[in-house]
Each structure stands twice: as C-alpha cells, then as structure tokens.
Phi, psi and omega in degrees: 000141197250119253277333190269305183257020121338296200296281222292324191286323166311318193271351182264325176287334176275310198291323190280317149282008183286327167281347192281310179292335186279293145005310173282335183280284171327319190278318186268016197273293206312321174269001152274295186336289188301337194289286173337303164315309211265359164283281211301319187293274201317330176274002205086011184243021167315235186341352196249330188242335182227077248260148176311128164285147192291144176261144196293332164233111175316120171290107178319173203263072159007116169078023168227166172083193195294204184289176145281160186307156199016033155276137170299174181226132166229144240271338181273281178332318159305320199286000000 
C-alpha cells in the first residue's frame, strides 16, 4: 500500500472520530468534574474549591434605627 494512502486513511479516520470522542469526553467530563468536587470537599478541601456564600442581609443592631417588628410605635420617642 503506498505511503500517501495511509496518511489520507489516518486523516479520514481522525476527521470521523473527532466529534465522537469529543462528544464522549464532554458527557463524561461534566460527571468527573462533579465527582472531583465532592471528593476534594469530602477530604477538606471544601473551601479552597467550594468557597462559602456571602451573607445576603446584614442583622440590624439592637435598640438602634426604628422600632422593632411587633413593637408598637410610639410617639413620645419621635418627639
């Protein structure tokens, strides 16, 4: 067999498997990917890869700003 239709039988063989393995990489990517977190979370490495979320509302101070929720309001203080 002559040495030009190797190469072309390689290059047809690359060009037809190439979406396939990629295809296959990508489905099975998405599920190492998850795996890999919850390992590295389970060994300690929670924070360095799955970092806390920030908190979304700050707790007001006591005795300061308006009244509190089911306090009555009162009128002598406004004044």
């Amino acid at each position: 067999m002559a040495v030009w239709l190797q190469d072309v039988l390689a290059l047809a063989a690359l060009v037809a498997l190439a979406p396939l393995v990629a295809w296959i990489a990508t489905r099975h990517g998405r599920r190492i990917r998850g795996n890999l977190i919850l390992a590295s979370i389970l060994l300690g490495f929670g924070h360095a890869v799955d970092p806390p979320p920030g908190q979304k509302v700050e707790a007001a101070e006591p005795g300061k700003g308006g009244p509190q929720p089911g306090e009555p309001k009162n009128s002598a203080e406004d004044a």
